[in-house]
C-alpha positions in Angstrom: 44.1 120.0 129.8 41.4 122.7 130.8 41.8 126.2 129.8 40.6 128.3 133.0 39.6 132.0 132.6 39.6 133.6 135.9 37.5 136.7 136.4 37.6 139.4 139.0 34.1 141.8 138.4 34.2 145.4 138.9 31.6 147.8 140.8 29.7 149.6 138.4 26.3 149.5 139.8 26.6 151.2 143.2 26.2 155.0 143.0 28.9 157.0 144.0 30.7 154.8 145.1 34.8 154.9 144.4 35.4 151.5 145.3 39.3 150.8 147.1 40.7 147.8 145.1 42.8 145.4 146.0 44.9 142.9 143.6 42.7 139.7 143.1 44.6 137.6 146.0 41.9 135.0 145.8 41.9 134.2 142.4 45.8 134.4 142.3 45.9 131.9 145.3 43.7 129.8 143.4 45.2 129.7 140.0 49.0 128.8 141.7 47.2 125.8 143.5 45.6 124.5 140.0 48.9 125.0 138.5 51.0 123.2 141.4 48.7 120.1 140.5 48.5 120.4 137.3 51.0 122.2 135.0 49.2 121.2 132.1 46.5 124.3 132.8 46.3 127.0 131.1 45.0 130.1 133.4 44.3 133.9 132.9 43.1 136.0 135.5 41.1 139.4 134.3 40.9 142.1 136.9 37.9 144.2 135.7 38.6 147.2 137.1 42.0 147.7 136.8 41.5 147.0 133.3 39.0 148.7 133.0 36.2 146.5 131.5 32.5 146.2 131.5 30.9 142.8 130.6 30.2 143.0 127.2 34.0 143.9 127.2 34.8 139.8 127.6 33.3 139.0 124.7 36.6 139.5 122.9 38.6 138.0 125.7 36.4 135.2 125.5 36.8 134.9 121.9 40.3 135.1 121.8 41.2 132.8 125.2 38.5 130.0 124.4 38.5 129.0 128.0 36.8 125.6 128.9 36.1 126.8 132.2 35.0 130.2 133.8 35.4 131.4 137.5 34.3 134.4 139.0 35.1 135.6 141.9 32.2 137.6 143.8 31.0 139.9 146.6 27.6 140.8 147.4 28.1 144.7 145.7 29.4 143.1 142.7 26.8 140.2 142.3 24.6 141.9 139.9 27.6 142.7 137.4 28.7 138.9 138.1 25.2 137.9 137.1 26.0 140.2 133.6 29.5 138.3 133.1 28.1 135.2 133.5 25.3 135.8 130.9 27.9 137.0 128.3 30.4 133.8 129.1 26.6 131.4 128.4 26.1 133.6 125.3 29.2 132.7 123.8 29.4 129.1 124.8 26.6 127.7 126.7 28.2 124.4 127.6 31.2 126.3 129.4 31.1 125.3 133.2 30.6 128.8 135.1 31.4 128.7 138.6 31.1 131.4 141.6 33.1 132.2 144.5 33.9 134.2 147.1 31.7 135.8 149.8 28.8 136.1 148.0 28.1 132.6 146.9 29.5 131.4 149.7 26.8 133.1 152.0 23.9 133.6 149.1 24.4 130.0 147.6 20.8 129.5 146.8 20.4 133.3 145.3 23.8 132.4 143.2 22.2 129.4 142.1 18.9 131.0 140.7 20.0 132.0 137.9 20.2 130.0 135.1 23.9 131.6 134.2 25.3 130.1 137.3 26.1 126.7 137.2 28.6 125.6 140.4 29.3 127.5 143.9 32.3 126.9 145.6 31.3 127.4 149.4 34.4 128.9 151.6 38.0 128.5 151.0 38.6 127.8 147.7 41.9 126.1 146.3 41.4 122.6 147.3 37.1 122.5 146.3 38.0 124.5 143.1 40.6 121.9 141.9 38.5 119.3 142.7 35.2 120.7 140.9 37.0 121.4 137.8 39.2 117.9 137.9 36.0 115.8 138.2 34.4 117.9 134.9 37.7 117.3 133.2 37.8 114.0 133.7 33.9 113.4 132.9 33.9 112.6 137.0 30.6 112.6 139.3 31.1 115.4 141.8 28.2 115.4 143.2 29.6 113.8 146.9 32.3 116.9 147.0 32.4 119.0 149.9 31.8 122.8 149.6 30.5 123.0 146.2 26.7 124.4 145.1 25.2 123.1 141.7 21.3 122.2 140.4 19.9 119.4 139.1 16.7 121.0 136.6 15.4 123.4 139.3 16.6 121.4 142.7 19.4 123.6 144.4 22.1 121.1 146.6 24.5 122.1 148.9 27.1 120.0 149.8 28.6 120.7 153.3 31.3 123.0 153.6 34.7 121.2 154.4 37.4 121.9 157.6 39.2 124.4 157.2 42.6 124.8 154.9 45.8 124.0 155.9 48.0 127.2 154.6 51.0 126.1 155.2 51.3 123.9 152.5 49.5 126.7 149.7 51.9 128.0 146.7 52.5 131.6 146.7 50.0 133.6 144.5 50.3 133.5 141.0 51.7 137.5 140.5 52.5 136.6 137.2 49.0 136.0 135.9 48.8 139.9 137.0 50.0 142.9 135.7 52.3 144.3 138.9 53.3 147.0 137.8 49.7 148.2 136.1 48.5 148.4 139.9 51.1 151.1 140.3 49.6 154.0 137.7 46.1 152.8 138.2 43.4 155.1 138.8 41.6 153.3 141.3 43.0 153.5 145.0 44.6 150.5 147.0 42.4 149.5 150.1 43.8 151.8 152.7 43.7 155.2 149.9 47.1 156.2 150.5 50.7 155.2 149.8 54.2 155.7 150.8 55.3 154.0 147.6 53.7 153.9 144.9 55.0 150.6 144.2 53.5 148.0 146.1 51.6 144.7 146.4 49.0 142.9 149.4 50.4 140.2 150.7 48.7 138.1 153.3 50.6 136.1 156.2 47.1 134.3 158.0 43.8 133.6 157.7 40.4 133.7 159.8 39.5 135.3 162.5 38.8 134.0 166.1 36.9 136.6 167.1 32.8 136.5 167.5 31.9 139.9 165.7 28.2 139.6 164.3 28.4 141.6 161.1 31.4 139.4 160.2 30.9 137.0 156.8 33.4 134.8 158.2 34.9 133.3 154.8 38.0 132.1 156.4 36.0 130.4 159.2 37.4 130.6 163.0 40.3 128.7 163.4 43.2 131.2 163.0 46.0 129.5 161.0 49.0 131.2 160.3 52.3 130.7 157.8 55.8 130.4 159.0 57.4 134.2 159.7 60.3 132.6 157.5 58.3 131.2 154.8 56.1 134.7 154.1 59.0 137.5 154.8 60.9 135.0 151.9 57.4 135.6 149.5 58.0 139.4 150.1 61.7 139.0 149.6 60.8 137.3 145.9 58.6 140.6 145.4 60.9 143.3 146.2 63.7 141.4 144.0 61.6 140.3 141.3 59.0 142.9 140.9 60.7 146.1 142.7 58.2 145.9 145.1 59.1 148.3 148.1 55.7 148.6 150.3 53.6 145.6 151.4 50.1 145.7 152.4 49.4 142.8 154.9 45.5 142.3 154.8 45.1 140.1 157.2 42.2 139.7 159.4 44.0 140.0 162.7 47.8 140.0 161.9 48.8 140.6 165.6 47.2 137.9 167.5 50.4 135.8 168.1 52.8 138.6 169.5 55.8 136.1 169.4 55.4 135.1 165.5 54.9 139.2 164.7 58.1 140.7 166.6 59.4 137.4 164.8 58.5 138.9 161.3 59.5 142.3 162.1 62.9 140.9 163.0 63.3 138.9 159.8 62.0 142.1 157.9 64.7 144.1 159.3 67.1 141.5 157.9 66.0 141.0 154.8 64.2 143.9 153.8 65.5 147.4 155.0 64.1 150.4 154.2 60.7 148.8 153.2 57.1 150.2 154.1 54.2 148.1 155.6 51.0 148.9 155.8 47.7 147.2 157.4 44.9 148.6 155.8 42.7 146.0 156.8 43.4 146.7 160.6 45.0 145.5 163.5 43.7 144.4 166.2 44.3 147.8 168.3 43.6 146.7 172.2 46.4 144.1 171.9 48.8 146.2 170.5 51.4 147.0 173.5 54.7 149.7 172.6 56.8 146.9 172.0 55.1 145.4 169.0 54.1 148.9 167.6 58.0 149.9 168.4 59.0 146.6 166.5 56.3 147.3 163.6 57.7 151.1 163.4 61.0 149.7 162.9 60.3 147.5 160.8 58.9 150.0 158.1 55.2 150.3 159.2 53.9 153.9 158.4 50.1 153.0 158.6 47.2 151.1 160.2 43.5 150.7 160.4 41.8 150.6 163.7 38.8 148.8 164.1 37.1 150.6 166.7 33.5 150.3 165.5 31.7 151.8 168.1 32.5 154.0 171.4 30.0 152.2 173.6 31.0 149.3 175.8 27.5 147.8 175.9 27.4 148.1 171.5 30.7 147.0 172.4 29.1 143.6 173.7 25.8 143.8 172.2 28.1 143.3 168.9 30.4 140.8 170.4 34.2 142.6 169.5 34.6 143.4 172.9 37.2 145.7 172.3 39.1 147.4 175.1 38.7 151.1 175.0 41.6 152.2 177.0 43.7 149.4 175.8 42.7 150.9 171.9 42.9 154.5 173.0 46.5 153.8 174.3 47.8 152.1 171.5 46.4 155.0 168.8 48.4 157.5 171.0 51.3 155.3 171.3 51.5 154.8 167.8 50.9 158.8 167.3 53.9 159.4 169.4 55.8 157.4 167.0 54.6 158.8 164.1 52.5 156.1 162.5 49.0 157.2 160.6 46.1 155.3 162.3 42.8 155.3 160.8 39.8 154.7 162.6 37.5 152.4 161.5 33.8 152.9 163.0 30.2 151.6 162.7 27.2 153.4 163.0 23.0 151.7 163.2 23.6 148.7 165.3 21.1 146.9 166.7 18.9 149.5 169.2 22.0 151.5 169.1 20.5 155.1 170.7 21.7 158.9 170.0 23.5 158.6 173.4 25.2 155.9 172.1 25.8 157.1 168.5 27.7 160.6 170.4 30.0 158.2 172.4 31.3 157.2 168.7 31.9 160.1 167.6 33.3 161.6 171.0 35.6 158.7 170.7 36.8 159.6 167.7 37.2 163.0 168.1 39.0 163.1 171.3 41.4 160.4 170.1 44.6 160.6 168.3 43.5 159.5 165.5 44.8 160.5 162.2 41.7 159.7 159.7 38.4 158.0 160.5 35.5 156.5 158.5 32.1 156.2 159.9 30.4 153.3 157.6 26.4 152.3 157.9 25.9 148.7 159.4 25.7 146.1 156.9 23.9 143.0 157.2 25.3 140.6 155.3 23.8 137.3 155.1 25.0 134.2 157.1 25.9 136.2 159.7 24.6 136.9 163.3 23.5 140.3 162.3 21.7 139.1 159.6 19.7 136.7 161.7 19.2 139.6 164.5 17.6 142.2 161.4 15.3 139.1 160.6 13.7 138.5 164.2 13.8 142.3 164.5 11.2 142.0 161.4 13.7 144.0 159.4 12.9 143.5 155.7 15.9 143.3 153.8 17.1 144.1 150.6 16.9 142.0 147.6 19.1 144.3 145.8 22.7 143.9 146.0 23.7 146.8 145.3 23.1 148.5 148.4 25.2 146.0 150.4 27.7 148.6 150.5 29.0 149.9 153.7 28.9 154.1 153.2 25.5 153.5 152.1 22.8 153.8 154.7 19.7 151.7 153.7 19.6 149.6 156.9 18.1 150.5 159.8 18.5 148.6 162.8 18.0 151.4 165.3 14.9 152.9 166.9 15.6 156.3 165.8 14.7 157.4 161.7 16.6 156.4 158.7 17.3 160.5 158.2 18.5 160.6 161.5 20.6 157.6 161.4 22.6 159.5 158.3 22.5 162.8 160.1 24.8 161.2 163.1 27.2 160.0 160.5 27.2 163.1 159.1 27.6 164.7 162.2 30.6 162.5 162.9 32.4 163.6 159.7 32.1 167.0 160.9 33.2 167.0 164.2 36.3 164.5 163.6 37.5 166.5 160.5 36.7 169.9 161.3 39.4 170.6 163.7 42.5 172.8 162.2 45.4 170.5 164.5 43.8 167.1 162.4 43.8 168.6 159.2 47.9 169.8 159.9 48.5 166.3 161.1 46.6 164.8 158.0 48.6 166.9 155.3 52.1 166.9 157.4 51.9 163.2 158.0 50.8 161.9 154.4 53.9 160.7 152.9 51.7 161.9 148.8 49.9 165.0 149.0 47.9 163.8 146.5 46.7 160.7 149.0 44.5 163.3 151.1 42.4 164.1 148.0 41.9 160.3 147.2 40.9 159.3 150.9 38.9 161.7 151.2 36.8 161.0 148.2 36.7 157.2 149.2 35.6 157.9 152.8 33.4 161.2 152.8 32.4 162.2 149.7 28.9 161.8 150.6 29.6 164.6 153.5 30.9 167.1 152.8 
């Protein structure tokens, strides 16, 4: 059967930039299902930048793995190096199938499927149109009537329609031994959130989607939020701490606390089973329906650390962008969870659409006042396929054609009324005020469980600032 080489692209591209870097989740959910089906497979996953690679760095892999198939799995600030990968993998065999996915083809299909380097798209989820795509060219098989895949025929691009969404209660774990653990551990790249409690950890991910209506979200998962069994997760992280000596657990969910009942559930089974743990939620938490008795429940169950996702300080940006986040309900929970001595970093947004200086200062009065621990203040991204997107086009916003600046602490959008230097001014100015204050930097270094984590966050989050 097919020999699969599965391929993670790094960030070279974007300057500056000092990207936070997650294992590759995707591809290791993706090479567990293809091996579920079909034992026969024979699958490597390559994580570019934790091994440190630049394209013309495969040609050896490639040489020595002879894979049948290549998948890459890409985002719109790594498309251009994915375009470079793909070229090498056509160099050195042009008949070997080379398929995309991820958000960037899954949004861009018809950019992904320019170039001549490129030959199928999976579109959304991918373990059950992945397995399909690659069983139909094993097997010599039409696939033209399968749902969620890209391909051309000469220079005609076709896009099947994207299928309902994935059942994840039935997926195998991720593969964690096509990875190298304990490599994550020493790297020199940060984890998503820039910090640790122990240095030896691992992302895990208990749900998918979002239900939520927030414009500038790509929406990969789709809406309809669909979540494993408490038992059935805390038993994967159970198989990591004993296996692997995992001891913290980053849950990247995309809203982990929307069913209260199934998360005091976890944190009870977590107490159980895994004592003395940490948990961390570096891709946030939805922070207005977070009452004391789930953050109490969280605490104790070893969480030292969450993201906020305040985006703005303005109730109308608040509706104009469709989060409709509570204020009071957020502020309450951040000081709650101060009390209890959990790190909360702010997460915040800054160039909506029309968003004003009066506006912009509510933001960053927000911030300031709260009890925040540590706060980024991103530009507005417009990715494609999403609301925003379609708002920057009627507002006769041209948009870039180059990838690279699809990168959130870059500000090349402009979606306000106000300059593009001004616009990077009030982020500036948001820096200043939230970090300059001598009670925020104590709490930052006395609450950092690594010293050496302050450094690293701060060169992910304001290097361009200070």
């Amino acid at each position: 059967m097919s020999i699969i080489l599965l391929i993670k692209p790094n960030i070279t591209s974007a300057p500056r930039v000092i990207p936070a870097h997650n294992p590759p989740m995707g591809l290791m959910y993706l090479a567990s299902y293809l091996r579920r089906l079909d034992q026969n497979r024979t699958i490597k996953i390559v994580d570019m930048a934790l091994e440190e690679l630049m394209p013309d760095d495969l040609c050896e892999i490639l040489k020595e793995f002879q894979p049948d198939i290549c998948g890459i799995s890409c985002l719109t600030i790594n498309a251009k190096n994915a375009h470079r990968i793909s070229e090498r993998i056509k160099k050195w065999n042009p008949n070997c199938p080379v398929i995309w996915g991820g958000p960037h083809p899954t949004f861009m299909p018809y950019k992904a499927l320019e170039s001549k380097f490129v030959d199928y798209c999976v579109i959304g989820e991918g373990e059950e149109i992945f397995h399909r795509l690659i069983s139909a060219l094993e097997q010599n098989k039409p696939y033209d009537s399968l749902e969620g895949i890209g391909y051309r025929i000469e220079d005609k691009i076709i896009l099947n329609k994207r299928p309902s969404a994935l059942d994840i209660q039935h997926l195998p774990w991720p593969a964690y031994d096509l990875i190298s653990v304990k490599k994550y551990w020493t790297a020199k790249i940060p984890p998503q959130s820039g910090r640790l409690k122990y240095s030896e950890y691992m992302t895990v991910m208990s749900s998918r989607a979002c239900p939520y209506r927030c414009i500038y979200c790509h929406n990969i998962f789709g809406k309809a939020f669909r979540a494993r069994e408490p038992e059935e997760f805390v038993e994967e992280m159970v198989m990591l701490k004993k296996d692997y000596g995992v001891r913290e657990f980053d849950i990247i969910d995309d809203v982990f606390n929307l069913d209260q009942e199934r998360v005091l559930r976890i944190c009870d089974l977590i107490g159980q089973k895994l004592p003395g743990i940490a948990i961390a939620f570096p891709n946030g938490l939805r922070t207005d329906l977070l009452d004391k008795e789930t953050l109490r429940a969280l605490k104790k169950a070893g969480m030292y650390y969450f993201a906020a996702g305040i985006e703005s300080g303005s109730p109308d940006i608040q509706k104009i962008i469709k989060k409709n986040l509570d204020h009071k309900k957020a502020s309450r929970a951040i000081e709650d969870a101060a009390k209890m001595g959990i790190i909360v970093h702010g997460f915040f947004m800054m160039g909506f659409p029309g968003e004003t200086e009066e506006q912009l200062n509510m933001t960053i009065d927000f911030a300031q006042k709260s009890s925040l621990n540590t706060a980024a203040f991103f530009a507005v991204t417009a990715y494609p396929e999403t609301e925003l997107f379609e708002v920057a086009k009627k507002m006769g916003i041209s948009l870039s054609e180059d990838f690279d600046t699809y990168h959130h602490h870059q500000n090349t959008l402009n979606l306000t009324h106000m300059s593009l230097e001004k616009l990077r001014l009030y982020r500036k100015k948001a820096y200043w005020n939230f970090y300059c204050n001598p009670k925020r930097i104590y709490k930052i270094i006395s609450m950092t469980p690594r010293k050496a984590d302050i450094l690293t966050n701060l060169k992910i989050h304001v290097r361009d600032f200070f």
